[in-house]
TORKOL-4160 file (C-alpha; in steps of 0.2 Angstrom, whole numbers, padded with zeros to 4 digits, m for minus):
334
<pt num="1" X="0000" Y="0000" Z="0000"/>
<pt num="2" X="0005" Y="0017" Z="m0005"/>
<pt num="3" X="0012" Y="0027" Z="0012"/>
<pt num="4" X="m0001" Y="0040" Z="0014"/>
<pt num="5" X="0006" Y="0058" Z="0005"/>
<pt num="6" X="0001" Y="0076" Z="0014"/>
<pt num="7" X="0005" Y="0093" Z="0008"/>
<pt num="8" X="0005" Y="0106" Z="0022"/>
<pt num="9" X="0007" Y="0123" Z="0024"/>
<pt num="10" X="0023" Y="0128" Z="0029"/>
<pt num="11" X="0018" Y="0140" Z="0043"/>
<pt num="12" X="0004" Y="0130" Z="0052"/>
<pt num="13" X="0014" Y="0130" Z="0068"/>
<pt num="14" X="0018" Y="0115" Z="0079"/>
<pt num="15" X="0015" Y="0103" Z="0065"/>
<pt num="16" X="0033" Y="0097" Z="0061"/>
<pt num="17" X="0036" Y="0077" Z="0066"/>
<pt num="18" X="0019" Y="0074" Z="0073"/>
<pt num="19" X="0013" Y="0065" Z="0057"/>
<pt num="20" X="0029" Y="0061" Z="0051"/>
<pt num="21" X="0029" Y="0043" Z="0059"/>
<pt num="22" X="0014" Y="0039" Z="0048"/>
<pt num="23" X="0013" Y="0050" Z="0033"/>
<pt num="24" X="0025" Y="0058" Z="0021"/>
<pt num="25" X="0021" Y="0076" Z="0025"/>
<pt num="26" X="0030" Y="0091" Z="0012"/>
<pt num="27" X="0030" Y="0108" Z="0018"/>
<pt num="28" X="0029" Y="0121" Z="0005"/>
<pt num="29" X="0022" Y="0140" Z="0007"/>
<pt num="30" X="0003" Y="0140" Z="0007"/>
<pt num="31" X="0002" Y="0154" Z="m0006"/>
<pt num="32" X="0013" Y="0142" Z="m0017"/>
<pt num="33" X="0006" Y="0127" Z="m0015"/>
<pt num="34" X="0002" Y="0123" Z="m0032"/>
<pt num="35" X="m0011" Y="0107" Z="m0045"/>
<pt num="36" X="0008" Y="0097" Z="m0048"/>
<pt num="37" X="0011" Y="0099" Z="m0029"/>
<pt num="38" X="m0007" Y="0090" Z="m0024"/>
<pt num="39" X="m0007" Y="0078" Z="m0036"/>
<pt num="40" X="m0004" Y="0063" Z="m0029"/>
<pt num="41" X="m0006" Y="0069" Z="m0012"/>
<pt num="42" X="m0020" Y="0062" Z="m0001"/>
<pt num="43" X="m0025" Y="0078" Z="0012"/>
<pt num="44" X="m0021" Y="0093" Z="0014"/>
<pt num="45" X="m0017" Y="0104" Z="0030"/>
<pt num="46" X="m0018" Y="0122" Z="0024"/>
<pt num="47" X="m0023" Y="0141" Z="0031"/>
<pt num="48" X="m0030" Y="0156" Z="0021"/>
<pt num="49" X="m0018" Y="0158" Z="0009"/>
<pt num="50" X="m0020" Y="0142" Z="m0001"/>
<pt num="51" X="m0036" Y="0143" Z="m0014"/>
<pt num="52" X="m0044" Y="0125" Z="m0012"/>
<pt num="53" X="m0055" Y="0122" Z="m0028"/>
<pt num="54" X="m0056" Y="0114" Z="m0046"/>
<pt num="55" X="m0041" Y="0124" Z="m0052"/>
<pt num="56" X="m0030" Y="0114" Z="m0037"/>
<pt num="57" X="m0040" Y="0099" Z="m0034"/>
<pt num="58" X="m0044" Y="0093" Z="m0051"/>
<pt num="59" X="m0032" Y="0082" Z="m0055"/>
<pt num="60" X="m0026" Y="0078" Z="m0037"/>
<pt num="61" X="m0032" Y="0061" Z="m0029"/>
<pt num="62" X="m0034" Y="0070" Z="m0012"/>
<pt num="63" X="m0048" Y="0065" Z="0000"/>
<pt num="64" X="m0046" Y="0079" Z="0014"/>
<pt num="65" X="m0044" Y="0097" Z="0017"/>
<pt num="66" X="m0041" Y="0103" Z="0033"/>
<pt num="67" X="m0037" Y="0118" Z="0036"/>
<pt num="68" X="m0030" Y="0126" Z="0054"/>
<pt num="69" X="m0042" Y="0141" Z="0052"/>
<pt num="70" X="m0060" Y="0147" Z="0059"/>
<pt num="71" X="m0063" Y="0152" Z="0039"/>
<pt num="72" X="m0068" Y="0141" Z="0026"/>
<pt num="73" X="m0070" Y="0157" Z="0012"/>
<pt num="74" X="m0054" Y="0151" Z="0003"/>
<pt num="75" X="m0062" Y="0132" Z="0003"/>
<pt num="76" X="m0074" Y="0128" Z="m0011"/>
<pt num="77" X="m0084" Y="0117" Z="m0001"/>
<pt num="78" X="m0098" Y="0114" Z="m0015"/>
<pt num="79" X="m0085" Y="0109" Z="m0028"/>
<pt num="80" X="m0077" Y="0098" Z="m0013"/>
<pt num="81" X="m0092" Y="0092" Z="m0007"/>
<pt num="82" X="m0097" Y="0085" Z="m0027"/>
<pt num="83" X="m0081" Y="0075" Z="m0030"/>
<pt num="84" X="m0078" Y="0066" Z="m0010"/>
<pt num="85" X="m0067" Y="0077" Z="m0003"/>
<pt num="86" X="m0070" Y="0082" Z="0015"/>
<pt num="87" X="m0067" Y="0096" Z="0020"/>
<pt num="88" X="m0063" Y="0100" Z="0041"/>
<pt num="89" X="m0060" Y="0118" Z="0049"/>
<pt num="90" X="m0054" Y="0123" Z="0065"/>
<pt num="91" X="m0070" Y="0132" Z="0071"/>
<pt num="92" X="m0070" Y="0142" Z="0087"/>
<pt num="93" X="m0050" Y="0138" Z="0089"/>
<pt num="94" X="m0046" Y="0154" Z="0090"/>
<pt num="95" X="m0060" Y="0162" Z="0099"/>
<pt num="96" X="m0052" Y="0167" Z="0114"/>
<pt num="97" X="m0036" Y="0174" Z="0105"/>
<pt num="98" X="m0048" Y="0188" Z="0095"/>
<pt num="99" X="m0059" Y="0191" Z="0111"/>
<pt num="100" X="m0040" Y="0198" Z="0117"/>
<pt num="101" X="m0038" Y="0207" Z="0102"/>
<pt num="102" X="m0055" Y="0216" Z="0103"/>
<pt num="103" X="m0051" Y="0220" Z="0121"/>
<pt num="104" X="m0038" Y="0228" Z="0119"/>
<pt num="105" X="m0043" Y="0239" Z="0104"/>
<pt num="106" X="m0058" Y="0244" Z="0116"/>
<pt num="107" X="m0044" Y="0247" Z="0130"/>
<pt num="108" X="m0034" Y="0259" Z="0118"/>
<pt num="109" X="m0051" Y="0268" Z="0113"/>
<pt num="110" X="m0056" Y="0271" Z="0130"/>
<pt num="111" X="m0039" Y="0276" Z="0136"/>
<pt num="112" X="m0035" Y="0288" Z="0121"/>
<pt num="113" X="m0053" Y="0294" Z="0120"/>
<pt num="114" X="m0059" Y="0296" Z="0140"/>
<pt num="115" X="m0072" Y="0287" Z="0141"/>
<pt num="116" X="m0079" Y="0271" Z="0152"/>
<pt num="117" X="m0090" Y="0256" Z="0146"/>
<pt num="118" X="m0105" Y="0261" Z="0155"/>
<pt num="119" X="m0105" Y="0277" Z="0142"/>
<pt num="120" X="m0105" Y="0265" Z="0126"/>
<pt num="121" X="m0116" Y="0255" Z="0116"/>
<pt num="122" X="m0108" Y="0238" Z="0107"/>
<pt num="123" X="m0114" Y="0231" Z="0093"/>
<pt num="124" X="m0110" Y="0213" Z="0090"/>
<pt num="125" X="m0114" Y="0205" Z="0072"/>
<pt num="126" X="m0112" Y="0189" Z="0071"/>
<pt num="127" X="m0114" Y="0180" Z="0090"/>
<pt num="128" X="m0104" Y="0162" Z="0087"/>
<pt num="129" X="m0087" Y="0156" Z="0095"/>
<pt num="130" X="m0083" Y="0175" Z="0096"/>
<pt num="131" X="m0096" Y="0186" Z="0095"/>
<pt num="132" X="m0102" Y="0175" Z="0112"/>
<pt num="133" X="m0087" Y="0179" Z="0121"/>
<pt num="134" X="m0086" Y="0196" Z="0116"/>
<pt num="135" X="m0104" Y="0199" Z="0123"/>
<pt num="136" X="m0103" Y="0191" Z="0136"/>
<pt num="137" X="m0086" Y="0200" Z="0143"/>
<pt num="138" X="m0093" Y="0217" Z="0136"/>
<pt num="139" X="m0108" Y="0217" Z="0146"/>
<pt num="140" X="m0097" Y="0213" Z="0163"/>
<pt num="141" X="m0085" Y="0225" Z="0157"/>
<pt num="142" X="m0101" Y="0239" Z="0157"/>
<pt num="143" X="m0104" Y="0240" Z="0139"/>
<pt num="144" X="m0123" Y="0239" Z="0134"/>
<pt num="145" X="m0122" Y="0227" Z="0121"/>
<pt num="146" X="m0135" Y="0224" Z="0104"/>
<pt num="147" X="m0133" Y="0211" Z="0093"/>
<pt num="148" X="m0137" Y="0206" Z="0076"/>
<pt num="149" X="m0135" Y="0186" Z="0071"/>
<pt num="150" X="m0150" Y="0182" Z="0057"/>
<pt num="151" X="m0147" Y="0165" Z="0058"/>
<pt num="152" X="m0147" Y="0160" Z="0076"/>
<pt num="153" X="m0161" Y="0170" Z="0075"/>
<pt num="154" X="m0172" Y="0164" Z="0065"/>
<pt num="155" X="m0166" Y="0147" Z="0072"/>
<pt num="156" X="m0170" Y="0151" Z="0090"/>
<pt num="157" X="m0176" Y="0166" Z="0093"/>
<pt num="158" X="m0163" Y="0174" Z="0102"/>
<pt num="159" X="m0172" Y="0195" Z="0101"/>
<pt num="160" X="m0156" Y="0198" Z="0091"/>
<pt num="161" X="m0160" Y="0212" Z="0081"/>
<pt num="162" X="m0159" Y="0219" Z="0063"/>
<pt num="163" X="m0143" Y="0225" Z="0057"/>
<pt num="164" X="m0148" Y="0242" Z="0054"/>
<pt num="165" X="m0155" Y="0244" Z="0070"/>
<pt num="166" X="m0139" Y="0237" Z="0079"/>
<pt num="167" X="m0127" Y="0250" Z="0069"/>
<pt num="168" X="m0139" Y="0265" Z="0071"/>
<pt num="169" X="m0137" Y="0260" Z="0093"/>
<pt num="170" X="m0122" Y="0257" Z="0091"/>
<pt num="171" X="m0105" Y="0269" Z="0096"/>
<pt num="172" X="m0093" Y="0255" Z="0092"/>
<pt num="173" X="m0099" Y="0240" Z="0079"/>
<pt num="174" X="m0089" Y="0224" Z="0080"/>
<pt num="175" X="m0090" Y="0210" Z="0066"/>
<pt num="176" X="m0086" Y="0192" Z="0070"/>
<pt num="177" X="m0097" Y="0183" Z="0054"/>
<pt num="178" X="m0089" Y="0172" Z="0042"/>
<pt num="179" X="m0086" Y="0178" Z="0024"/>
<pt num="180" X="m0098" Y="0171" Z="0011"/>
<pt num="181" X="m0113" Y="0180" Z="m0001"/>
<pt num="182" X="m0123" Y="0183" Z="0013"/>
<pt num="183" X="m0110" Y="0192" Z="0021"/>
<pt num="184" X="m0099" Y="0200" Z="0008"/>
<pt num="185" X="m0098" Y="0220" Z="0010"/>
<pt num="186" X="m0111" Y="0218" Z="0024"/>
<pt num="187" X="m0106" Y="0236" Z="0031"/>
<pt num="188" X="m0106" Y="0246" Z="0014"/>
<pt num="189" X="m0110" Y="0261" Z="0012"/>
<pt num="190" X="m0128" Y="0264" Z="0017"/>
<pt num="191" X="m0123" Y="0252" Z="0033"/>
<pt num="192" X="m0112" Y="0264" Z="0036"/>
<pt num="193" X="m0119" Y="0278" Z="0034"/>
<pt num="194" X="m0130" Y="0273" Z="0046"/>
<pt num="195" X="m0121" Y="0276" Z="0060"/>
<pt num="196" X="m0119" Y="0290" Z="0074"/>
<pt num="197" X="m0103" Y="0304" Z="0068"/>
<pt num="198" X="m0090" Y="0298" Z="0078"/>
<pt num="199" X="m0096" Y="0280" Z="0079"/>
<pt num="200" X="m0079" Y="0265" Z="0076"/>
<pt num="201" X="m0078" Y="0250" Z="0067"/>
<pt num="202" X="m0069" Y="0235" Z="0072"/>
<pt num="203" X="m0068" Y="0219" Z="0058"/>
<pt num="204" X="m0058" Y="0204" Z="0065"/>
<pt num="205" X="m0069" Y="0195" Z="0057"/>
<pt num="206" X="m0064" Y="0194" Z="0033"/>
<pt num="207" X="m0061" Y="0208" Z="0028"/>
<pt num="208" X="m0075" Y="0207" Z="0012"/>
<pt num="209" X="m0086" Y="0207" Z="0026"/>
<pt num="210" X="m0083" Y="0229" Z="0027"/>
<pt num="211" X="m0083" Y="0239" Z="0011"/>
<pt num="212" X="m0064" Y="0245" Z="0013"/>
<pt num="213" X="m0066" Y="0259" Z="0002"/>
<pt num="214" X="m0085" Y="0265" Z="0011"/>
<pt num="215" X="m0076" Y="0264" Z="0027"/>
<pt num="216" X="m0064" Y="0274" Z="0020"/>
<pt num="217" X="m0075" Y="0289" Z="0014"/>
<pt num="218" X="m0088" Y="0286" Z="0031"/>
<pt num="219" X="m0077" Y="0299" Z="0042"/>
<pt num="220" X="m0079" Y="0285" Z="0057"/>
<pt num="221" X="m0065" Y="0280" Z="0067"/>
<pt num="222" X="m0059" Y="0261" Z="0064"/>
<pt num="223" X="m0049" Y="0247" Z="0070"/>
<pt num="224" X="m0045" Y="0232" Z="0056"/>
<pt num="225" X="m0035" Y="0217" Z="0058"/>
<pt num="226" X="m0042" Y="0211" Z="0041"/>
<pt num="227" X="m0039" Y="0219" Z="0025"/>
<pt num="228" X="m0049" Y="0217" Z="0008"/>
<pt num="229" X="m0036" Y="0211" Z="m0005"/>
<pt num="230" X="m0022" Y="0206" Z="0009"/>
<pt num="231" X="m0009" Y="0206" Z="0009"/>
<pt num="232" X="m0010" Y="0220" Z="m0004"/>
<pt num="233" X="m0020" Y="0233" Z="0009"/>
<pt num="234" X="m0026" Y="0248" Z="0001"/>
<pt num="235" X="m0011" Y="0260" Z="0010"/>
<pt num="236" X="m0024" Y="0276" Z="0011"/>
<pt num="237" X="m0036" Y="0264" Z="0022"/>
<pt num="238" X="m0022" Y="0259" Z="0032"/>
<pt num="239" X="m0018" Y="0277" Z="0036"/>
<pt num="240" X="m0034" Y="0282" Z="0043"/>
<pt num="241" X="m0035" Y="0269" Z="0054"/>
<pt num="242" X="m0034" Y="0269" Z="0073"/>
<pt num="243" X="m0028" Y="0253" Z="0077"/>
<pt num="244" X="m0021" Y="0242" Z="0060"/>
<pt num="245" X="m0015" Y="0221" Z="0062"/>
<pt num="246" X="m0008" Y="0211" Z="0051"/>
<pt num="247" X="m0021" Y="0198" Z="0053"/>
<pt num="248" X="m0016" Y="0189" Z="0068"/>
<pt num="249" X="m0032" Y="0194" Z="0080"/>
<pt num="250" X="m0034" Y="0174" Z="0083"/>
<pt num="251" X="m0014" Y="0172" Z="0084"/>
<pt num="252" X="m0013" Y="0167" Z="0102"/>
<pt num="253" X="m0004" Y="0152" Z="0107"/>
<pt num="254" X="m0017" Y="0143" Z="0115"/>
<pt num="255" X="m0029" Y="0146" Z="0096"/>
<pt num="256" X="m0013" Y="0142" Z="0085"/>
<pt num="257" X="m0010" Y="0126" Z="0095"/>
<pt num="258" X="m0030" Y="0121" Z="0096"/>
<pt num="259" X="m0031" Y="0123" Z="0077"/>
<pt num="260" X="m0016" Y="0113" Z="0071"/>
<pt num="261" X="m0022" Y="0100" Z="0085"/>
<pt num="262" X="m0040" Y="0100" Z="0075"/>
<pt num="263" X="m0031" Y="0098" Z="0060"/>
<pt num="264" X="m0022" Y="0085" Z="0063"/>
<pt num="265" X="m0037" Y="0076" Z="0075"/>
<pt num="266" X="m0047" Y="0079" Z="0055"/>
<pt num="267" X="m0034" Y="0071" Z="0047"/>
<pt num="268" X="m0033" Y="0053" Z="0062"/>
<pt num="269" X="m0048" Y="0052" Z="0060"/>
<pt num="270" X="m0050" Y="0050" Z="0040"/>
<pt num="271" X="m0036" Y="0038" Z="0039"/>
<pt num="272" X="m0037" Y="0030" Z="0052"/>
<pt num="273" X="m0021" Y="0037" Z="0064"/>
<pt num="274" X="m0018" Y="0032" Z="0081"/>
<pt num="275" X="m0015" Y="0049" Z="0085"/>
<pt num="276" X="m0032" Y="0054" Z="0091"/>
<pt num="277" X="m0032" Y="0069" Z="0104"/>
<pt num="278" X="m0013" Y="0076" Z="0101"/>
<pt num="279" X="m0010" Y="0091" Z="0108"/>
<pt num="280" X="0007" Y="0102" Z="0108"/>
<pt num="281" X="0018" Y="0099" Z="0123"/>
<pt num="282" X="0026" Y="0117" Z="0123"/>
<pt num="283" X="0008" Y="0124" Z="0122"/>
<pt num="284" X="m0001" Y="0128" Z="0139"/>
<pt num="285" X="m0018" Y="0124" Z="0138"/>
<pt num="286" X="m0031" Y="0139" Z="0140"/>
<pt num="287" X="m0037" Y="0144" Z="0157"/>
<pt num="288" X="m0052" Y="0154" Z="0154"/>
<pt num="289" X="m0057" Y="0167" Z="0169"/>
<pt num="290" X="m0069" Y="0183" Z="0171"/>
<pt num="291" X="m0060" Y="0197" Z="0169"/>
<pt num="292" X="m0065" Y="0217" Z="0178"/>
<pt num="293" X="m0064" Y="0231" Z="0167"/>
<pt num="294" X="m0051" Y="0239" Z="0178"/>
<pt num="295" X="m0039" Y="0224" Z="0180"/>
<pt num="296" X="m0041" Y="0223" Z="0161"/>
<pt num="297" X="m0035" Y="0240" Z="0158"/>
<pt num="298" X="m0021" Y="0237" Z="0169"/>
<pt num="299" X="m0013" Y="0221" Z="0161"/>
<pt num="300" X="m0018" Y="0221" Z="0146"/>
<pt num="301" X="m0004" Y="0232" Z="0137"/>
<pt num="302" X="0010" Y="0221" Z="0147"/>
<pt num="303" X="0001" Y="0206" Z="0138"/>
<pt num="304" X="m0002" Y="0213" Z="0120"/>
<pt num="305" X="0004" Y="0230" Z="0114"/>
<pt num="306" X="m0011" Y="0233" Z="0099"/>
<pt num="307" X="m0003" Y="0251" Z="0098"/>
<pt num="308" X="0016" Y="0246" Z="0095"/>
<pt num="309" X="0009" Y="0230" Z="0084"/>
<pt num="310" X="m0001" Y="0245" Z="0073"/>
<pt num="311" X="0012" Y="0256" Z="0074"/>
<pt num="312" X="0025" Y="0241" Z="0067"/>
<pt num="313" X="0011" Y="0237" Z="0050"/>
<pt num="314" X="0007" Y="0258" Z="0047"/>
<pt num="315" X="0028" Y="0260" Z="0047"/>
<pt num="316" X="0031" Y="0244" Z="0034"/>
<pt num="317" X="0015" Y="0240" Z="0027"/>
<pt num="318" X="0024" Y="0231" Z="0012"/>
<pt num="319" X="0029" Y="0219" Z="0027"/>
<pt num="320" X="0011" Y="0211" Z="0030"/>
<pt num="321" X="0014" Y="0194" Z="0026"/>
<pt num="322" X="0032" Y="0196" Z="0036"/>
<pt num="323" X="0022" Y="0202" Z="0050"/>
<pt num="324" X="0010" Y="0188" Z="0048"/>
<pt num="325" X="0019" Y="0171" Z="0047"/>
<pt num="326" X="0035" Y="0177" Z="0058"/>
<pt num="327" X="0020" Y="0184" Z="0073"/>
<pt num="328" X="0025" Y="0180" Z="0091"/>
<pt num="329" X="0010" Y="0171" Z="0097"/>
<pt num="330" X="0002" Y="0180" Z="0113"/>
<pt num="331" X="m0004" Y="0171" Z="0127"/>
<pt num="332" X="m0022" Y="0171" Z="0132"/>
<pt num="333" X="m0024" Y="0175" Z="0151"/>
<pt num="334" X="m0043" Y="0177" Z="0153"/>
């Protein structure tokens, strides 16, 4: 029998040896990974930057994609789904790492711009892994929070309400919604347009999800981890914004080490591995905890420095994808 071929992305961290014993595993750059690459390979462990459809697939006699990402926008599932190739994500890995990211944006606003919780209203689109967090510790933080999910709405009745009435409440309007048609250029221009003078825009979520260049026309205040066209950002966008990441809200160790363990979990269980529930050593598991607006604003910049990390893109913004793969992962302490 042929010994089972996988093609992984390069960067997806904490991967190297662990299905080496089993599997001939090459590591290329997941932008580069290519149809001649894939071709005799039988999965695929990949992040954001490999397109997985037809063009890549066609020929290839692979069986699984698993990618070490919450996102599936660069997967097409359908075309997958049509010729038996299963596709796993890391959904809700990395949940905790962009409810730290998120925190400290709102710790740099409040600081920079005076202001406590109890004088805000956030709006939440999108209340699954993250937008459940964020809710939650907004609303012990002081925030009054609204919330927009159609889905879980319509599925359970939650009282989320309509988009439009979230943004027009809302001072500070967070996005945490996966990228499909649905979702695509959600806040455009009327969206946008919409809300209160002065109101900020946080997307952690794809950054199609926010009309890049309506935002930039909207004269609101904004925070962005993710870009429309990344890594080629649009450099005016960049310029105007109050806090700007590379992409790396979820980069926490604990999210980076849960994904690839997901991944590799995905990929056990379609072969048949006997690595089931692998987890890195050198990763500390997470230890979730409450944590008081106050002790937040005094720990949080020793933890994870958003303004140094925005001043590092906004200096070299041709550096994105350096940034990005060479990121040293935060730890998540709440």
């Amino acid at each position: 029998m042929n010994r089972l071929k996988i093609i992984a992305d390069s960067a997806v961290p904490f991967l190297r040896g662990v299905l080496e014993p089993w599997a001939e595993v090459r590591y290329l750059p997941g932008a580069a990974i290519a149809p001649g690459d894939v071709r005799d390979a039988d999965a695929l462990i990949v992040r954001t930057r490999t397109r997985c459809d037809e063009r890549l697939l066609a020929s290839s006699r692979v069986r699984l994609v698993a990618t070490a990402t919450i996102g599936f926008d660069h997967i097409d599932r359908a075309w997958c789904a049509a010729h038996g190739i299963e596709v796993a994500t890391a959904a809700g890995c990395n949940a905790r790492g962009v409810l730290q990211w998120v925190a400290a944006a709102l710790e740099s606003l409040a600081r920079r711009g005076g202001w406590h919780p109890s004088e805000r209203t956030l709006g939440v689109v999108g209340v699954g892994h993250v937008g459940s967090l964020v809710k939650t510790y907004a609303e012990a933080w002081g925030f009054r929070v609204v919330c927009c999910d159609p889905p879980r709405e319509a599925r359970e009745g939650c009282g989320f309400r309509p988009i439009g009435e979230v943004a027009r409440a809302a001072d500070i309007l967070t996005f945490h919604t996966p990228l499909d048609a649905s979702t695509r250029h959600l806040a455009d221009a009327a969206l946008l347009g919409a809300m209160k003078p002065g109101a900020t825009v946080l997307n952690s979520s794809r950054g199609g999800v926010v009309d890049g260049d309506a935002l930039r026309r909207s004269g609101l205040d904004y925070c962005l981890d993710v870009w429309e066209r990344e890594p080629a950002i649009d450099p005016a966008l960049l310029a105007g914004a109050a806090i700007a990441t590379p992409h790396i809200a979820g980069y926490s160790e604990q999210g980076k080490a849960t994904a690839t363990a997901m991944a590799v979990e995905a990929v056990a269980r379609r072969f048949d591995l006997p690595i089931s529930g692998w987890y890195p050593a050198e990763a500390a598991p997470s230890a979730p905890r409450p944590i008081a607006w106050e002790a937040l604003c005094g720990t949080i910049r020793d933890v994870y420095d958003i303004e140094a990390e925005s001043r590092r893109l906004k200096a070299s913004p041709a550096d994105f994808e350096h940034l990005r793969d060479n990121y040293r992962y935060r730890r998540e302490y709440f």
